[in-house]
DRENSE-695470 format. One record per residue (C-alpha): residue in one letter; y, z, x. Coordinates in steps of 0.1 Angstrom, whole numbers, plus 5000, padded with zeros to 4 digits. Each point is the difference from the previous one (the first is absolute). Layout:
AYZX
...
END
This chain:
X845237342216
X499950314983
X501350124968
X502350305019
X501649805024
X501949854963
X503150235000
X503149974976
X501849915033
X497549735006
X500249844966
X504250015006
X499949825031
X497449774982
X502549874976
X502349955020
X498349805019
X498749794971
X503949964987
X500549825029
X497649745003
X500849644992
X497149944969
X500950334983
X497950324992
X496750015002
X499250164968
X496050045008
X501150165034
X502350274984
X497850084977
X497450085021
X502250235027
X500750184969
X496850074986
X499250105033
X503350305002
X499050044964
X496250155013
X501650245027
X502850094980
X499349964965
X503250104980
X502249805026
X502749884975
X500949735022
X496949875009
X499650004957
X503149844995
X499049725025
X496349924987
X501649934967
X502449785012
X497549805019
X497650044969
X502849834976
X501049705030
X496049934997
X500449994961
X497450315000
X501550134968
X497450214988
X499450165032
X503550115006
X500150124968
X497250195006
X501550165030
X502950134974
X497550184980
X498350185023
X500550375012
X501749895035
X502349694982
X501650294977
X502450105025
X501249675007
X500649934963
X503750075000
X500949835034
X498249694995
X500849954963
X500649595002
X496849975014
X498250194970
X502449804977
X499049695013
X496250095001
X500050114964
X501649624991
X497649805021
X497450204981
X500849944966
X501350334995
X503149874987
X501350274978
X499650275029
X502049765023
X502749984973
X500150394999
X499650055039
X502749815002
X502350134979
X499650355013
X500649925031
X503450175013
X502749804997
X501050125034
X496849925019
X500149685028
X498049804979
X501450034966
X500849634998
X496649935010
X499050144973
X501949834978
X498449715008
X496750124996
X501050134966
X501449694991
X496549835010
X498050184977
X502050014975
X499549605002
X496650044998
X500350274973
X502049654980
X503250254995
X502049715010
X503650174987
X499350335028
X499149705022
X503649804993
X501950405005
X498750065032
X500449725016
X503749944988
X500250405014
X498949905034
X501749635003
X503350214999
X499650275024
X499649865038
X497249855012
X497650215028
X497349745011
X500149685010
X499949734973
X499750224971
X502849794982
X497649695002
X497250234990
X502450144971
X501149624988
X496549954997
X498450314982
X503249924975
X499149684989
X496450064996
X501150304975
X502549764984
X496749754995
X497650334985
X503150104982
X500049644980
X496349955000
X499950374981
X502549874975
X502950175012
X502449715009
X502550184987
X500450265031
X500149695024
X502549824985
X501049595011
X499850065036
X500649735026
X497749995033
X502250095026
X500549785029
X498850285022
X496649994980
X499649635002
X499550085041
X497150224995
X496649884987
X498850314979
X503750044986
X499649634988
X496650064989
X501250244976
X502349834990
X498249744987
X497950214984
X502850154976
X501149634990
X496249944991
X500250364978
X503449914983
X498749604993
X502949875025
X497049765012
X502749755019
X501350275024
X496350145001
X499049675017
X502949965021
X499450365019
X496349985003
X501049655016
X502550185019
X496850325009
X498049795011
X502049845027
X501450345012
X496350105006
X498849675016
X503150075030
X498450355007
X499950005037
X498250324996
X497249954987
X496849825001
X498749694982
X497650214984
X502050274992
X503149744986
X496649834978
X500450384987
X503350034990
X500049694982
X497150074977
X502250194974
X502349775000
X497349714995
X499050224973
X503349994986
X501049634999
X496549974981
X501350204975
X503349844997
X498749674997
X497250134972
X503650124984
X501649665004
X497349834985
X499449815035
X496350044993
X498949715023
X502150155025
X498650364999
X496549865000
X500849795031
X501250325019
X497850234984
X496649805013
X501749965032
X500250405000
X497150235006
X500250304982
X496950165010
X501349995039
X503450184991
X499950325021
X501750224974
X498150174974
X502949954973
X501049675007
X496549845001
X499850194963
X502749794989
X499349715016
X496849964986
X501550074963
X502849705007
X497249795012
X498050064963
X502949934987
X500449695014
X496849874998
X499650084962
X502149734991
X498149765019
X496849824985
X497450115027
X500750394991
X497150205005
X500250314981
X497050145018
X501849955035
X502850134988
X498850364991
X498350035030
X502749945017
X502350274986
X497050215000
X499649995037
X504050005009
X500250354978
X496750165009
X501849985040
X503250144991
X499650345001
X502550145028
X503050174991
X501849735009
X498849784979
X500250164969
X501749794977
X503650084983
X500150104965
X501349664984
X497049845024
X497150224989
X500449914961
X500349675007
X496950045021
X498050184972
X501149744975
X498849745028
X496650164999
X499350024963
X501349594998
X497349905026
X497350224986
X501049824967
X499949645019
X496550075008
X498950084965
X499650435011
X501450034960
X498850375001
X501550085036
X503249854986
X500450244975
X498850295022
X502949865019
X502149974975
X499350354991
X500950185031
X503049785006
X501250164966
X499150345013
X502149975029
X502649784981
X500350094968
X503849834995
X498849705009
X498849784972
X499249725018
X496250075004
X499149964966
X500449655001
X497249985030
X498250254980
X500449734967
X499249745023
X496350165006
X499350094963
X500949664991
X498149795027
X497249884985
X502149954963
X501349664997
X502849864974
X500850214970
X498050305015
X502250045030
X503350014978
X498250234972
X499250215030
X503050055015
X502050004965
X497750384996
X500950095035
X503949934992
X500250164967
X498250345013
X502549975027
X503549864984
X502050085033
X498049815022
X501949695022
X497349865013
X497450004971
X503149904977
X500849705025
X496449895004
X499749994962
X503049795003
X498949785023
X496549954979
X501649904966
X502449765017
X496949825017
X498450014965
X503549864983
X500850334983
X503650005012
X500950254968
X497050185012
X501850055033
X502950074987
X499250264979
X498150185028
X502750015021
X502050144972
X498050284994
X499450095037
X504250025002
X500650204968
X497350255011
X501350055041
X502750235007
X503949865004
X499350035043
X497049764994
X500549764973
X503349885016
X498249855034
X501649705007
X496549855003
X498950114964
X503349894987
X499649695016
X496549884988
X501150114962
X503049795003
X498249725016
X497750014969
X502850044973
X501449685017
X496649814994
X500450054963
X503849935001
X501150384985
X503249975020
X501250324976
X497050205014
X500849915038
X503550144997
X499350294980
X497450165024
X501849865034
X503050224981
X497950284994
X498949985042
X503549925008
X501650324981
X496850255015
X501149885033
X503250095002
X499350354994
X497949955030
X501350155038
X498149655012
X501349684979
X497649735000
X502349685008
X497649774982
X499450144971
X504050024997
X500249615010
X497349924972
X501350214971
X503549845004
X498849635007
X498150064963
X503150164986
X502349685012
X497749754977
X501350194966
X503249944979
X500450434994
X503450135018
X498350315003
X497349895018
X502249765022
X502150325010
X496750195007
X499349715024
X502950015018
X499550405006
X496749885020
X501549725020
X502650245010
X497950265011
X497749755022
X503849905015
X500650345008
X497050055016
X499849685019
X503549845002
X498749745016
X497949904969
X501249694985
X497750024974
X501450254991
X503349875001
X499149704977
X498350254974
X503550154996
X501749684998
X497049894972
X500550344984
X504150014995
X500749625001
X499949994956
X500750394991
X502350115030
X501349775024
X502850245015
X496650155020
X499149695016
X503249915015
X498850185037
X496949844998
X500849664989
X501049865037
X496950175016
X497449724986
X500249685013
X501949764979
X498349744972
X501549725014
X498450105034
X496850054981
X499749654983
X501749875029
X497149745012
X498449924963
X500749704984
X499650054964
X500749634989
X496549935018
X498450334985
X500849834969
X498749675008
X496850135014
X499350224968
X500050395002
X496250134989
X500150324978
X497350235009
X497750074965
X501650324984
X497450234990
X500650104964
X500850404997
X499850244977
X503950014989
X499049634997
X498350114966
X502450154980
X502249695000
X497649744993
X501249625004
X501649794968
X498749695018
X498049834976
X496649935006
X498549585007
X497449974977
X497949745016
X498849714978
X495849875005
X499549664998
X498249904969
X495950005004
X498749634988
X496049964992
X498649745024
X499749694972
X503550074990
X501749644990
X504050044999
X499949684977
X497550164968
X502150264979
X498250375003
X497750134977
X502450244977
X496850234994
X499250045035
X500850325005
X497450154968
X496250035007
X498049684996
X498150174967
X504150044984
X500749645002
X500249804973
X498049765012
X497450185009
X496649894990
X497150255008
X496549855008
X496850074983
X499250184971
X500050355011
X503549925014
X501349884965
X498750334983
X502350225025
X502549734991
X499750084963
X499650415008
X503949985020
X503250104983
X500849624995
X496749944974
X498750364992
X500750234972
X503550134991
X500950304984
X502950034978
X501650284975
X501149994964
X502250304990
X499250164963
X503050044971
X498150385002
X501150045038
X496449905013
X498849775023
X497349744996
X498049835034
X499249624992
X497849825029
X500449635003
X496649825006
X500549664992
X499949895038
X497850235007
X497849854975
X500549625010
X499450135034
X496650204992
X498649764973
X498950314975
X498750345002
X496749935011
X500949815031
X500150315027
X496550144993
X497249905026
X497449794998
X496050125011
X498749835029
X497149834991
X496850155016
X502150345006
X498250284990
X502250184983
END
């Protein structure tokens, strides 16, 4: 057939036609009768408005954006102006999308369209708050297609999850799933996902649970394409159970669970990262494996589609520099390292993979040496000043820890050194050396910084006033109190809270505790099935109280035992012969002690005993005359001519 027998009028009656089959639109068809009015009339604005169509319902993107740009697409740009909008998003041209959209007239047929489209890339675009406006915007005003309030419930919860995994909770609040949501499997889905991003890992099990039996009782769909939709959520429970520390569980599912067969480019990323991370705690880990494993998964995911979220792609560059460190790449670590910092230069946890590579072939002293430079040319560093921690307390330096964790909270500014997890570690170790003083002045100093704070931290609240209950000071009984009852007003459900006050008031100011009082359940209720007269009999064991420092300035007035030795006998001791009274001088200071020989008699005569003796006469004058004694000397020597030596016979001299 030739191309002039394609008229406009042709390509009407075409479509109508095609609108009325049973199977739907065939996409390839239109497009063909319109490229064929397209060549004898080439400016038809119809026949250009339908090519596109059928270009985007045969996910011909590019092309149909390509139609836009040309000389003959300009005049359809302001009457098909959702098609362009949605083109530019399934492009990656996300910021033009945004601004299409939002210059659309408000009055034009497809303005709510486009509100959806804007909201779309402006999901991809990770501004989640636009994301949250628009759709509350359009879940008020009536709804024009079918469905679109499932499809609403669902794009909701998944920007509730990005809105948490972004570290936003805040904006999302404690929202319940609604029963509406637990119908629909993507709804539930999501769901799940924001109870995994705000660590509410019970409910998190229950609605995957609950996901993947909504999408096992789709009637709709295939086997193959049900195997589909469960591979996120696979993906998910993995994770969870990594969470939960059900390791053996995660492995099970996770070897069960082919990651390389997952059909969407994003999920097999992650997959393959929860499956390394399973595996590494296992004994048969191969590094090697490992690597090429991630290597392959990213070096595929290059679509649009599966371009990770923000939050994802650091955790996937500081997944890359981990396993190049695995294998021993040191160098390609800190290249790593290097362009991670480049990209995210707030985030100061890279320098401990980047100590981690400097110090991998140091061992002992060397490592902590090492990282004690690294730490004191960076003071402000967590995860140098942690790792230095954790090597001292290995080694036994527990004042060594201490004192690094000290320095790394003086030096970090007031919305950093009051974390609850730094707070929490420096308490832990002030515990370990018993300074109870120490714990409540700095969970007092974390306590009073976060009440200035438009987000209270509940624990740290809870902490500082459980320390502040163990001391004797009113003040600091009162200050207690102040905590419990704003954990109360927060949560008035809190009986933790409740027994804090009563703790707090009970000595100082009982009139407050009145209210509170019948709220806790009763002592006798308590001890109501104990039977202390068998306690008693059985023995109560004291746990061993570590000593601590406040221990030291009021030492003990116990006396000490001093421990008597039995008395050493020699072997031919006889109980029935009295001691020798001069046993305990040398043999030669006895007084019976005869030396043998005549060499042994001279030294005999030379000792103190037998030798000479000097004396001193004083003068009438003032003077002082020496007189030497020689008569044993004398009877020893036998005369003055007794010490010279004899000549050898036959000696030559």
């Amino acid at each position: 057939m030739s191309a002039k027998l394609y008229t406009p009028d042709s390509l009407e009656s075409l479509l109508k036609k095609l609108s009325l089959t049973d199977d739907g639109p065939d996409h390839e068809e239109i497009l063909k009768h319109a490229n064929n009015v397209l060549k004898s009339s080439k400016g038809n604005t119809h026949a250009l408005h339908t090519k596109v169509v059928a270009l985007l319902n045969l996910d011909r993107h590019e092309d149909a954006l390509r139609v836009f740009t040309s000389n003959e697409g300009q005049k359809i740009a302001d009457v098909a102006v959702l098609e362009r909008a949605y083109c530019l998003y399934k492009v990656g041209k996300l910021q033009e999308a945004v601004e299409l959209s939002q210059t659309a007239a408000a009055s034009d047929q497809s303005a709510r369209a486009l509100k959806h489209i804007a909201a779309q890339a402006h999901y991809r675009l990770e501004n989640f708050e636009e994301v949250s406006k628009l759709l509350k915007f359009l879940a008020e005003m009536p709804f024009e297609a079918s469905n679109e309030d499932g499809d609403l419930r669902v794009n909701v919860t998944a920007t509730d999850a990005q809105l948490a995994w972004s570290g936003k909770q805040h904006l999302v609040g404690d929202k319940k799933t609604s029963r509406e949501d637990l119908d629909v499997f993507e709804a539930t889905f999501n769901a799940a996902c924001l109870c995994i991003a705000t660590n509410k890992f019970g409910q998190a099990a229950v609605l995957l649970k609950r996901a993947r039996q909504l999408c096992n009782a789709l009637e709709d769909l295939s086997p193959e394409e049900i195997e589909a939709e469960l591979e996120p959520v696979v993906v998910q429970e993995i994770y969870l159970l990594v969470r939960t520390g059900q390791l053996d569980k995660a492995r099970e599912l996770a070897n069960d669970f082919n990651a390389k067969n997952v059909s969407d480019e994003a999920v097999q990323v992650i997959a393959t990262i929860n499956k390394i991370a399973v595996d590494s705690q296992g004994e048969e880990y191969n590094p090697y494996l490992a690597f090429q494993a991630y290597t392959e998964a990213t070096k595929n995911a290059k679509s649009l589609a599966a371009r990770p979220f923000g939050f994802q792609s650091q955790l996937l560059h500081l997944d890359d520099a981990v396993l190049s460190l695995d294998i021993g790449k040191t160098n390609a670590t800190q290249s790593k390292a290097t362009e991670y910092h480049n990209i995210y230069p707030l985030d100061k946890n890279i320098n401990v993979i980047k100590a981690a590579a400097q110090t991998s072939k140091k061992t002992g002293k060397e490592v902590i040496k090492k990282i004690e430079q690294m730490f004191e040319s960076n003071p402000v560093d967590v995860g140098l000043a942690l790792t230095l921690v954790q090597l001292r307390m290995s080694s036994g330096n527990t004042t060594g820890s201490v004192s690094a964790l000290e320095s790394l909270v003086s030096n970090l500014e007031p919305d950093k050194r009051y974390q609850p997890g730094l707070i929490g570690l420096l308490v832990a170790l002030y515990e370990y050396q018993g300074r109870k003083q120490h714990v409540r002045e700095i969970l007092s100093e974390a306590s009073e910084w976060w009440k200035r704070s438009h987000r209270p931290n509940p624990a740290v609240f809870r902490a500082a006033g459980k320390s502040k209950l163990e001391s004797d000071n009113p003040s600091d009984l009162a200050s207690a109190g102040e905590l419990f009852s704003s954990l109360l007003a927060a949560n008035p459900s809190d009986l933790n809270a409740v027994a804090g006050i009563v703790a707090s008031y009970a000595t100082t100011d009982p009139s407050k505790i009145s209210n509170h009082t019948e709220t806790l359940t009763s002592v006798e209720k308590l001890i109501a099935g104990i039977d202390a007269s068998s306690l008693e009999s059985a023995g109560v064991a004291q746990p061993p109280r570590k000593r601590g420092a406040e221990d030291d300035a009021t030492p003990s007035m116990k006396p000490k035992k001093i421990r008597k030795k039995n008395p050493r006998l020699p072997q031919n001791h006889d109980p029935s012969k009295k001691p020798d009274p001069e046993r305990w001088l040398p043999m030669r200071d006895r007084s019976y002690y005869k030396p043998k020989g005549r060499k042994g008699k001279q030294k005999a005569a030379a000792a103190t005993q037998g030798g000479p003796v000097e004396e001193s006469m004083e003068l009438a004058g003032g003077g002082r005359i020496d007189v030497v004694k020689v008569d044993q000397a004398k009877k020893a020597g036998g005369g003055g001519g007794a010490n010279k030596k004899k000549k050898k016979k036959g000696g030559k001299w």
